[in-house]
Backbone bond lengths (Angstrom), bond angles and torsions (degrees), N, CA, C in turn:
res aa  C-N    CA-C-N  psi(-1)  N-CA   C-N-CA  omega(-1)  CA-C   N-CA-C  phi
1 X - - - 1.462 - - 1.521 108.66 -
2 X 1.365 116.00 148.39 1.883 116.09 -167.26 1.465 79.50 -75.06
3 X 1.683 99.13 176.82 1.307 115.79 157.44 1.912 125.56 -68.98
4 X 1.514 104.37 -30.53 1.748 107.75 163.77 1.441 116.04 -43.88
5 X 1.908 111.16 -57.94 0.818 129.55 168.23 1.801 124.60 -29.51
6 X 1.408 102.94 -51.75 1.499 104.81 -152.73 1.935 82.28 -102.59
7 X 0.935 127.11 -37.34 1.996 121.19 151.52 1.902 113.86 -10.15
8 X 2.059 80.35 -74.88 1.530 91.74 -172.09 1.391 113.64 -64.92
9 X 1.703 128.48 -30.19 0.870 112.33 160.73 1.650 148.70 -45.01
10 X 1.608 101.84 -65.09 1.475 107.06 142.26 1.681 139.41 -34.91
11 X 0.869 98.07 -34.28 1.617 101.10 172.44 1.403 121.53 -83.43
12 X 1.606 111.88 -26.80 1.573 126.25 175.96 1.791 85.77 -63.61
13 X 1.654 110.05 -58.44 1.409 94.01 -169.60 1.645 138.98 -50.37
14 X 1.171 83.04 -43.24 1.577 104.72 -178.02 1.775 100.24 -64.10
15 X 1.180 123.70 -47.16 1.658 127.13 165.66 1.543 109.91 -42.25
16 X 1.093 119.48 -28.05 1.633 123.10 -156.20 1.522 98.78 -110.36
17 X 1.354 131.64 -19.56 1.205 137.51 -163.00 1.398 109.85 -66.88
18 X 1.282 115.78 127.42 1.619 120.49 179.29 1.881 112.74 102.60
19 X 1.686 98.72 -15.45 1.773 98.72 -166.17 1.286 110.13 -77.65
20 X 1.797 108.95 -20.09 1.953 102.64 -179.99 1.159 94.60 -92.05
21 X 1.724 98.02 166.95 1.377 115.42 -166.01 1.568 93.23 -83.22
22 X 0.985 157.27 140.13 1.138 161.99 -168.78 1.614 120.12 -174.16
23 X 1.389 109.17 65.06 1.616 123.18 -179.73 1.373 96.38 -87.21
24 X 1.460 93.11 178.88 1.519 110.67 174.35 1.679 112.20 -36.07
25 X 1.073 114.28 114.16 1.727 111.59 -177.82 1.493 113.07 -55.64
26 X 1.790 111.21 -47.60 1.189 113.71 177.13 1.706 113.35 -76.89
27 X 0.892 133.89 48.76 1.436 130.53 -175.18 1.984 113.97 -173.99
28 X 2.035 78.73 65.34 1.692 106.28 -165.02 1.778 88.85 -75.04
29 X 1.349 120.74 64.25 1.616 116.51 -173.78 1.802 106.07 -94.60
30 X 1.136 99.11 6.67 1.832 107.68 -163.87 1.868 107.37 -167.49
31 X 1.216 111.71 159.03 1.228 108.36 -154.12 1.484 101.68 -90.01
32 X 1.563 132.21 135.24 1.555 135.17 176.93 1.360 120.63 -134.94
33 X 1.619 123.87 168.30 1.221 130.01 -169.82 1.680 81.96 -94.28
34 X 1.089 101.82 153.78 1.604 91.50 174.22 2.074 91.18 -134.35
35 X 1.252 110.15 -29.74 1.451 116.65 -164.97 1.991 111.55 -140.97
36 X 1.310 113.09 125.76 1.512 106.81 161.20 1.386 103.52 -133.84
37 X 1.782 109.56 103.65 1.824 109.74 -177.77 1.467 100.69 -96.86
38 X 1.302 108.18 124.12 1.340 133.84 153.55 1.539 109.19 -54.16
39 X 1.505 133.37 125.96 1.603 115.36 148.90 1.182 101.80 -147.90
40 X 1.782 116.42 132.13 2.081 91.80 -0.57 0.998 94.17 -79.69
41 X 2.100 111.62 -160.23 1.125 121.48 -143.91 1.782 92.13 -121.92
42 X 1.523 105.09 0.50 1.558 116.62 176.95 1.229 113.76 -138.65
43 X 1.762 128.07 94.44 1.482 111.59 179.07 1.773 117.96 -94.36
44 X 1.011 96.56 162.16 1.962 114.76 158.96 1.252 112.03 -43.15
45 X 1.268 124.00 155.35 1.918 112.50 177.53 1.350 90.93 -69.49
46 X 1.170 120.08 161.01 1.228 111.48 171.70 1.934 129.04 104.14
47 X 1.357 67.56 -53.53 1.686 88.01 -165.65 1.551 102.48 -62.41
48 X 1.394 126.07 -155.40 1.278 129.70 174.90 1.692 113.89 -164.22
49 X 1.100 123.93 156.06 1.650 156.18 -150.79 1.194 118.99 -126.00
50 X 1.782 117.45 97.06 1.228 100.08 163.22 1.391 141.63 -67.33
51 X 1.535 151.65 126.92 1.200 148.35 -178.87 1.041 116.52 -99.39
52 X 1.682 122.44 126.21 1.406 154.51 -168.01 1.189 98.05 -120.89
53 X 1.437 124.80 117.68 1.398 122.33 140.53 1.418 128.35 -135.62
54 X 1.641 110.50 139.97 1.482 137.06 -131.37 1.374 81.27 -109.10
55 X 1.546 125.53 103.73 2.009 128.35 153.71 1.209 92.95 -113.59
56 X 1.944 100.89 149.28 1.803 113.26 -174.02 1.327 80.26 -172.22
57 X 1.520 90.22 154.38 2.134 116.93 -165.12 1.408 83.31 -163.56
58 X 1.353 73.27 165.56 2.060 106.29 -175.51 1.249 120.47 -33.85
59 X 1.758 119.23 -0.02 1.172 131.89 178.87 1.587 121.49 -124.63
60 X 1.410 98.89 6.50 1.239 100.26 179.42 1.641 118.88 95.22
61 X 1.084 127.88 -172.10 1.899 133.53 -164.11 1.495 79.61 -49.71
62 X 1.669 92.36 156.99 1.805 122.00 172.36 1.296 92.16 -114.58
63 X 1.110 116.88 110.71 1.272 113.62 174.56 1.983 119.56 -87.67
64 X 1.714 123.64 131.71 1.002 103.72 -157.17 1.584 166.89 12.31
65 X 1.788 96.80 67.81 0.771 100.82 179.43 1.581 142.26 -91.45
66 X 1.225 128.15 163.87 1.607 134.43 -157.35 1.920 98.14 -53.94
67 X 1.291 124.97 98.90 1.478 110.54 167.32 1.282 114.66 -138.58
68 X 1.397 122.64 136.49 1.335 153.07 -172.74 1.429 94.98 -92.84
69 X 1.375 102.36 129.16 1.576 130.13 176.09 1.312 117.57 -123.79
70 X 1.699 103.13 125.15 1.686 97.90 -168.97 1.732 91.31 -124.26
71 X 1.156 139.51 165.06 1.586 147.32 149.00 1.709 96.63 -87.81
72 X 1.357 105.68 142.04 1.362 101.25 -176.57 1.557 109.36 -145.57
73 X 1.314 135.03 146.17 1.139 124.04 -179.88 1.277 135.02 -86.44
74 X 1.557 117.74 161.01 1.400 105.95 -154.85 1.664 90.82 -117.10
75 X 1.373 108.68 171.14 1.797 102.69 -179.05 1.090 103.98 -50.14
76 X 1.260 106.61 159.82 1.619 114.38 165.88 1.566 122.08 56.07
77 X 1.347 127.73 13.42 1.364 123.17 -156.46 1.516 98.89 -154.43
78 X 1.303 111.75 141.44 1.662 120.73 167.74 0.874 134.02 -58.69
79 X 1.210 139.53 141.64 1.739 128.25 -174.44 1.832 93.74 -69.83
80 X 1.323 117.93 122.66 1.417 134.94 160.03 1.264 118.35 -83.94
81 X 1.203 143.36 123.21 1.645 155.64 145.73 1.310 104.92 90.77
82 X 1.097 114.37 -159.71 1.243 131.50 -171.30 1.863 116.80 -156.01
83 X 1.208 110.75 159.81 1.506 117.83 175.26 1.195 120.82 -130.99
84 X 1.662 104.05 125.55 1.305 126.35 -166.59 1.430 115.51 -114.47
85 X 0.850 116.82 163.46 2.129 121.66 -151.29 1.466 97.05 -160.98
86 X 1.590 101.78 149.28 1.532 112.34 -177.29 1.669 88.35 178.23
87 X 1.388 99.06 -178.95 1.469 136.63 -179.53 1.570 88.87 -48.16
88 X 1.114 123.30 -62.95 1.554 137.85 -153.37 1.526 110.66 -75.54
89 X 1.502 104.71 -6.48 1.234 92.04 178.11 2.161 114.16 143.25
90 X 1.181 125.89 -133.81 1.391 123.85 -170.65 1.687 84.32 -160.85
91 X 1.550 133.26 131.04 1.517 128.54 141.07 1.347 123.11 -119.58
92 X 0.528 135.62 152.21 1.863 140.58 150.92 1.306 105.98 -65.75
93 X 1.662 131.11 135.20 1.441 148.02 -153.53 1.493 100.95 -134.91
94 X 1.129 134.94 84.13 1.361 146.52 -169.85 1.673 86.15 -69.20
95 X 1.595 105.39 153.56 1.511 130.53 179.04 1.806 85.15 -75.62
96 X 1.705 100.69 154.17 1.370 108.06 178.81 1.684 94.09 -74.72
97 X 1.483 128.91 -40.33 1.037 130.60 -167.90 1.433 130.04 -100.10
98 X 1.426 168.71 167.05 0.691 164.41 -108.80 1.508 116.31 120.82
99 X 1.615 112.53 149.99 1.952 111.33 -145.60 1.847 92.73 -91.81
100 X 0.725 124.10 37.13 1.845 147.65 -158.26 1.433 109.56 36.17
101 X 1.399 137.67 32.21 1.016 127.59 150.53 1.226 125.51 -93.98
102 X 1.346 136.95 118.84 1.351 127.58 160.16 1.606 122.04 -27.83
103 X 1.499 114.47 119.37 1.528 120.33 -176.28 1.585 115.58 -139.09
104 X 1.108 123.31 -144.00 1.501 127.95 -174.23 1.179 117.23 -164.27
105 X 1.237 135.00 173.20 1.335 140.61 -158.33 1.540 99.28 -175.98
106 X 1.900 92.59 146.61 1.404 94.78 -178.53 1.445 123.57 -117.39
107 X 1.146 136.68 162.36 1.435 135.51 -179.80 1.259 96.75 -121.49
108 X 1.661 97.62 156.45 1.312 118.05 150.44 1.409 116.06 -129.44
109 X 1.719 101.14 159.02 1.374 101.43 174.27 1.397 94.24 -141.01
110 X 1.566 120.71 157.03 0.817 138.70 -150.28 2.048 109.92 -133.06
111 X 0.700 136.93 52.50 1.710 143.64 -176.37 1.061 111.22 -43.08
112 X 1.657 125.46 94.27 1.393 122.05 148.06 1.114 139.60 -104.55
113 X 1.642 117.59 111.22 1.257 149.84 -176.03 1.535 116.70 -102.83
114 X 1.431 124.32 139.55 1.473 137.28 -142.55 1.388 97.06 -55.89
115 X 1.316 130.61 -48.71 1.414 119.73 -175.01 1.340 128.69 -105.50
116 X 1.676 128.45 -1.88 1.511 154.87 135.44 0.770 122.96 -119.53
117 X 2.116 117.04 175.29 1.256 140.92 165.00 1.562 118.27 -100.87
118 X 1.057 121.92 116.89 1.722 108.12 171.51 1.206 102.78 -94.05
119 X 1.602 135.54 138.88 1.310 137.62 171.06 2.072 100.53 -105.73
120 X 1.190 108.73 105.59 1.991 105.52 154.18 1.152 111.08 -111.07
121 X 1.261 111.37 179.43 1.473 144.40 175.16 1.088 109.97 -128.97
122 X 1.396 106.25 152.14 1.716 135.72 169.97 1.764 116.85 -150.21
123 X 1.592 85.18 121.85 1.686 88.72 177.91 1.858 92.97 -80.42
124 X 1.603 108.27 170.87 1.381 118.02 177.97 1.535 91.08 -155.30
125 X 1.143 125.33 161.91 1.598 130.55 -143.56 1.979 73.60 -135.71
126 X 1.876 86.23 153.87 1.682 107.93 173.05 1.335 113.45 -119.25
127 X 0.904 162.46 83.34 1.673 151.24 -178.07 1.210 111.83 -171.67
128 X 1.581 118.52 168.25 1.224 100.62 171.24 1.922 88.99 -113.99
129 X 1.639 88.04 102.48 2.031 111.95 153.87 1.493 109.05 -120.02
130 X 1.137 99.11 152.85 1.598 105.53 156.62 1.507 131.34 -90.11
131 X 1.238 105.70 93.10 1.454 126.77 -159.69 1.554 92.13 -109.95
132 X 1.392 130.52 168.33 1.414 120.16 -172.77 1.951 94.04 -166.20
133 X 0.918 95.88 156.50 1.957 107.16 143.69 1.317 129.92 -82.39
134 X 1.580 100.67 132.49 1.719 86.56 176.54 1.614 118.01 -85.29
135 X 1.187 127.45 171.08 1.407 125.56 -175.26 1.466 104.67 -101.53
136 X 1.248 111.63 134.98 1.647 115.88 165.14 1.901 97.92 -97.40
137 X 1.534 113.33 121.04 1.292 113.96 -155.57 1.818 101.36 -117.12
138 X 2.045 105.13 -10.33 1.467 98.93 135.30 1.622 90.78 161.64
139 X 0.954 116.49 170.36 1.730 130.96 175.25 1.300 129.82 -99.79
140 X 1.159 124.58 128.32 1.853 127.12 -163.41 1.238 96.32 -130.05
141 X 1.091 89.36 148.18 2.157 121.02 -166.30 1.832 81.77 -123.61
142 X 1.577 86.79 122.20 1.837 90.16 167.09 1.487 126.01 37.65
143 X 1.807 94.25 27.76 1.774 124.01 174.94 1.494 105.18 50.86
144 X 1.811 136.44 24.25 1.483 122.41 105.31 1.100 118.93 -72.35
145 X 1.713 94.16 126.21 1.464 106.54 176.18 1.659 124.18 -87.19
146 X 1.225 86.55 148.44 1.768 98.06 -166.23 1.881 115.15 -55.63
147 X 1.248 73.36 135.61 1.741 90.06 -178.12 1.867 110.54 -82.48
148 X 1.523 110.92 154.48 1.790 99.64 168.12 2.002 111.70 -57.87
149 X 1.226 112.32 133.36 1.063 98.32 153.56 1.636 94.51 135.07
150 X 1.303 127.55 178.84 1.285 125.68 137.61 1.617 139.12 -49.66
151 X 1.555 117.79 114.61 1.296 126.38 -163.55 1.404 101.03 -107.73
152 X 1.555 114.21 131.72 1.328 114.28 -170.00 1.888 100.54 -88.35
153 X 1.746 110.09 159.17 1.095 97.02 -175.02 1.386 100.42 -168.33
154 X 1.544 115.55 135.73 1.624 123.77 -159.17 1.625 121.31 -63.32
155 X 0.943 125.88 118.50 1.668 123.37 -179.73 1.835 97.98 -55.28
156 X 1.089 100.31 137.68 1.739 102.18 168.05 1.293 118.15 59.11
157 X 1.647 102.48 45.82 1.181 124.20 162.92 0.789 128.26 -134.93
158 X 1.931 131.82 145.46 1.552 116.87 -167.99 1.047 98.60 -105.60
159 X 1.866 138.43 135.00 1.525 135.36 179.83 1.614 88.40 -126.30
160 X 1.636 85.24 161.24 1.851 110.97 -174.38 1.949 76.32 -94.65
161 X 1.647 85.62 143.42 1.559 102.53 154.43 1.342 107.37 -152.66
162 X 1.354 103.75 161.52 1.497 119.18 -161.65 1.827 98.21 -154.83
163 X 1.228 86.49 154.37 1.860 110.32 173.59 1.402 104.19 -136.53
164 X 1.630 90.25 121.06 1.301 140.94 157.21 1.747 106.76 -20.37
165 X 1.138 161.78 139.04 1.452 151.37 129.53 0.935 135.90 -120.74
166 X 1.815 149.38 86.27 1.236 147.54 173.97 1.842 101.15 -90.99
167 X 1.769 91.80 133.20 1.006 162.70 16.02 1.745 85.49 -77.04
168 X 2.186 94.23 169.81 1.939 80.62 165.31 1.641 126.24 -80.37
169 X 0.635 100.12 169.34 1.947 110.60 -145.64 1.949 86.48 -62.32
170 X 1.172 98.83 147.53 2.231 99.67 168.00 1.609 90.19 -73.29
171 X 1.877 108.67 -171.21 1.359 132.79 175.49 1.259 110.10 -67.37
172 X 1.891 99.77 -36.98 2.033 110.77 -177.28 1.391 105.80 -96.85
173 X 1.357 123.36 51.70 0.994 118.97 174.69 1.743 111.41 -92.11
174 X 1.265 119.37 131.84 1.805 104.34 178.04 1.592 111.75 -118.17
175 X 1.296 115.44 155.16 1.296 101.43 171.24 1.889 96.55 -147.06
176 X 1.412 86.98 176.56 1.737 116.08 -141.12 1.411 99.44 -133.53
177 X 1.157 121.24 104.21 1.344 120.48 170.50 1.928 119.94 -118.62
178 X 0.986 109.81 134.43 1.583 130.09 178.83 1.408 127.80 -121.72
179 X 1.746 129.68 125.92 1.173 106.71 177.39 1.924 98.00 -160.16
180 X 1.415 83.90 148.42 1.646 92.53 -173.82 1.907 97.73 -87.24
181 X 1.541 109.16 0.73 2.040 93.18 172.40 1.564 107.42 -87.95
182 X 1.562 126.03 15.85 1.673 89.45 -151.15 1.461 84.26 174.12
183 X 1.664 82.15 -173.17 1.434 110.60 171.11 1.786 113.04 -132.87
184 X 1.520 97.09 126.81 2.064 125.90 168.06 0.996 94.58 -68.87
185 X 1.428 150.18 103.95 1.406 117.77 148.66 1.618 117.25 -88.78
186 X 1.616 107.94 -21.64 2.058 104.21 151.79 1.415 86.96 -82.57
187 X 1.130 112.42 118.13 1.779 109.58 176.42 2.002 95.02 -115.93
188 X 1.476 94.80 -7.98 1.572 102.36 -178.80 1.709 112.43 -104.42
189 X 1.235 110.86 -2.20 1.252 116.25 165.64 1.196 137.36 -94.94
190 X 2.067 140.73 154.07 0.825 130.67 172.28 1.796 109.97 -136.61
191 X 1.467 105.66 112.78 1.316 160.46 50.24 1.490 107.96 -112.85
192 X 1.502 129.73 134.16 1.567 129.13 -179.80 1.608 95.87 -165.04
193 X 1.849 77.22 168.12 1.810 80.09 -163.17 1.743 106.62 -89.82
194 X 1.869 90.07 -168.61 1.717 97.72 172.97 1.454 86.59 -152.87
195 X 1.679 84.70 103.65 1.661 86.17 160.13 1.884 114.83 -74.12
196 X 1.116 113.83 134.22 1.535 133.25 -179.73 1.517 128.79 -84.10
197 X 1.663 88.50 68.34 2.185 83.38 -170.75 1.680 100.38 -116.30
198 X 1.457 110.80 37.52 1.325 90.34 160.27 2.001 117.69 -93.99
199 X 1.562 95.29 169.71 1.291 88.23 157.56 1.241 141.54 -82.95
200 X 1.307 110.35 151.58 1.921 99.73 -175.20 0.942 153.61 -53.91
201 X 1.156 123.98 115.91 1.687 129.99 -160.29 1.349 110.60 165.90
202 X 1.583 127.50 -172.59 1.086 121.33 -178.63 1.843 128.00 -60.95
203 X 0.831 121.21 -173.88 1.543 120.77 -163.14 1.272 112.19 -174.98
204 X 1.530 124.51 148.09 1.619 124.97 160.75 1.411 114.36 -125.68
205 X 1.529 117.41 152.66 0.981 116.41 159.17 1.505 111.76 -122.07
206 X 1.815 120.50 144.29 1.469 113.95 -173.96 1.973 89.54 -120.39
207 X 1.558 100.32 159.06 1.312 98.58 -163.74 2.682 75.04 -136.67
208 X 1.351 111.35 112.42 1.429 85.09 158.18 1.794 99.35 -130.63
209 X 0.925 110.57 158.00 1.415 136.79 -163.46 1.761 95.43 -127.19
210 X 1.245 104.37 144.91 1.267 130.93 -172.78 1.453 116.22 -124.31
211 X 1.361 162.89 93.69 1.180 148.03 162.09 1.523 133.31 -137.18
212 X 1.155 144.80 147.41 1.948 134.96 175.54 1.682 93.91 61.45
213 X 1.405 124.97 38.31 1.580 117.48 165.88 1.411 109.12 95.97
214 X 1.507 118.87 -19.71 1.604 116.04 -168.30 1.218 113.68 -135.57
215 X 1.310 129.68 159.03 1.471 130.83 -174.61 1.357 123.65 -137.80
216 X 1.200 139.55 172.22 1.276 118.82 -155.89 1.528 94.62 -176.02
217 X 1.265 108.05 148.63 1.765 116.29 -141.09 1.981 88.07 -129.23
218 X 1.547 107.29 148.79 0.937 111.84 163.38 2.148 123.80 -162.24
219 X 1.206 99.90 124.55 1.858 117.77 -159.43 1.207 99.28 -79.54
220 X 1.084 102.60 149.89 1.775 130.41 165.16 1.176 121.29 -145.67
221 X 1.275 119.23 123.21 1.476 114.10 164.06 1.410 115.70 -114.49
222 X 1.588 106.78 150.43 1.204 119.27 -153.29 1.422 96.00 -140.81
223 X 1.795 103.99 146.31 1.607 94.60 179.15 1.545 94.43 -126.11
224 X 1.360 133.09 130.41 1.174 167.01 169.10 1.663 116.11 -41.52
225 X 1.162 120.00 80.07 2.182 108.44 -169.56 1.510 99.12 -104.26
């Protein structure tokens, strides 16, 4: 990517900074965006972007909820593409054209749920680079790694957890942790604990990772004894 390129990038960020809901990860007491993955996370003019977005509350995943998607402009910059919706899904519609620098563009989405609105953002990249998502390839409690299904797990106990990452993670890699058992207090670190003071019953843990422009989300459920 030029240096213009990786400018406009930064500056889209810094424009966008503060718009996702991004509270305490460990303190799922109210419902949040925690993740919106683009893939990929950089298209062709032209090309197009699938959009994923990840809402979860004190009960765990929101499953399809009502959200309004706008493209919105950033200082200094034109509103780029458009967003298109169907049966199949939500994309981002990159302009066929572009001033030949690789740039970015921002979205919003808008979450309406019966008793609020969550408003996030997501930058999405224009050029043709090879920009990618990283994979979360799985999550380990006390480095056994988690099995499909519900994982049982001790009340009033502190366990190491960690996320999995292929490719291996860059230096700017960040990660994001959330969970309805407990409390993150490195909730920005990866390997860190979860202290375990909920009461018993089911539970989640969300692990998203950020890196090379794209991010990529990965669930656990956990049941609480």
């Amino acid at each position: 990517m030029s240096r213009t390129a990786f400018t406009l990038w930064g500056l889209a960020a810094v424009a966008l900074s503060g718009c996702e809901e991004f509270a305490t990860p460990a303190d799922l007491d109210r419902p949040q965006v925690i993740a919106i993955i683009a893939e990929p996370p950089i298209v062709e003019p032209g090309g197009t972007s699938a959009l994923t977005i990840v809402v979860v509350g004190p009960d765990g995943p929101i499953d399809a909820p009502e959200v309004e998607w706008t493209v919105v402009t950033l200082p200094g910059r034109p509103r780029l593409g458009r967003i298109d919706a169907d049966a199949n899904g939500v994309r981002y519609v990159a302009p066929a054209e572009v001033d030949g620098q690789p740039t970015a563009t921002a979205l919003e989405a808008r979450v309406r749920l019966p008793d609020r609105e969550l408003v996030a953002s997501k930058l999405v990249g224009i050029g043709a680079l090879a920009l990618f998502n990283p994979t979360v390839t799985g999550l380990a409690v006390d480095d056994a790694e988690l099995a499909a299904g519900p994982t049982p797990i001790a009340a009033g106990t502190t366990v190491a957890i960690e996320a999995r990452v292929e490719p291996a993670p860059s230096e700017d890699a960040t990660y994001s942790w959330y969970s309805t058992a407990g409390t993150i207090e490195r909730f920005r670190s990866n390997p860190t604990e979860l202290v375990v003071d909920a009461e018993a019953g089911p539970a989640w843990l969300f692990a998203v990772v950020r890196d090379h422009g794209g991010q990529a989300l990965r669930v656990a459920e956990l049941v609480v004894e």
